[in-house]
C-alpha positions in Angstrom: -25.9 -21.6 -4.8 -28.7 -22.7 -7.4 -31.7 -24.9 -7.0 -29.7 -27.5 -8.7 -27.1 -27.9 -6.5 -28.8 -27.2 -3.2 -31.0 -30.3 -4.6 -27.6 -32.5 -5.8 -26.2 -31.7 -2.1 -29.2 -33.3 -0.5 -29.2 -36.0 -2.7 -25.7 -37.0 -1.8 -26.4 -36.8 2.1 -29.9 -38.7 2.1 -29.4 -41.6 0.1 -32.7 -42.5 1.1 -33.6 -40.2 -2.3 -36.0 -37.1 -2.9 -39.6 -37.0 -3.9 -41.0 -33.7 -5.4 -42.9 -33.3 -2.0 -39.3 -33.1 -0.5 -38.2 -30.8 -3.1 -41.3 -28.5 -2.7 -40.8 -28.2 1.2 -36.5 -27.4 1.2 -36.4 -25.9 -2.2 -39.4 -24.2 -3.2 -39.3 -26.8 -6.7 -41.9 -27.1 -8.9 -40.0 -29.3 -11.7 -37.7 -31.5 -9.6 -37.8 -33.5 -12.9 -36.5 -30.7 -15.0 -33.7 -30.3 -12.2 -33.0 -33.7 -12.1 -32.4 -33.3 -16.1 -29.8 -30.8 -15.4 -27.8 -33.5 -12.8 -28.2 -35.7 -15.7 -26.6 -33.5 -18.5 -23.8 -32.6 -15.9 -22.9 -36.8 -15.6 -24.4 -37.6 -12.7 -25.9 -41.0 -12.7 -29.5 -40.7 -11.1 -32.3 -43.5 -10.9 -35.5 -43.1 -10.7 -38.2 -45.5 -8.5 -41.8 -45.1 -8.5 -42.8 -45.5 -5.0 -46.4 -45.2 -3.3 -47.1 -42.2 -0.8 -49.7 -41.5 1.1 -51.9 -38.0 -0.4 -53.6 -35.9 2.4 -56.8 -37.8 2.3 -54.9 -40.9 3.1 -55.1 -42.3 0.0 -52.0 -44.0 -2.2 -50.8 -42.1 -4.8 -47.7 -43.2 -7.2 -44.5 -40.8 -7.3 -41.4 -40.5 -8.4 -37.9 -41.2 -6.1 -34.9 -39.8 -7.1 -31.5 -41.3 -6.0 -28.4 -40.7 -6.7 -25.6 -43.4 -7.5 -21.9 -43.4 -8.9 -20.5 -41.0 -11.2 
């Protein structure tokens, strides 16, 4: 299994989304945009939310949410 699909199988059983801090943990991805891309070119219909996060300081940085919808 690639990274792609490991990250399209999460995606479909936590529809809460990922974040690229979610996909550097499970998946060891750098570019979870470039992945997401991929989903993209294969049909998949993917939105993307900017969301706020805390950083390890505590401070609130801005990041990108990936979730996926209908085909």
């Amino acid at each position: 299994m690639i990274q792609k699909d490991r990250i399209l199988k999460y995606m479909q059983t936590h529809k809460r989304g990922i974040t690229p801090q979610i996909a550097i943990e499970k998946f060891g991805c750098l570019r979870l945009s470039g992945r997401i891309w991929e989903l993209r070119q294969d049909g998949y219909k993917i939105v993307t939310n900017i969301i706020e996060v805390p950083n390890r300081y505590g401070e609130t940085c801005r990041v990108a949410q990936y979730k996926l919808t209908e085909r």
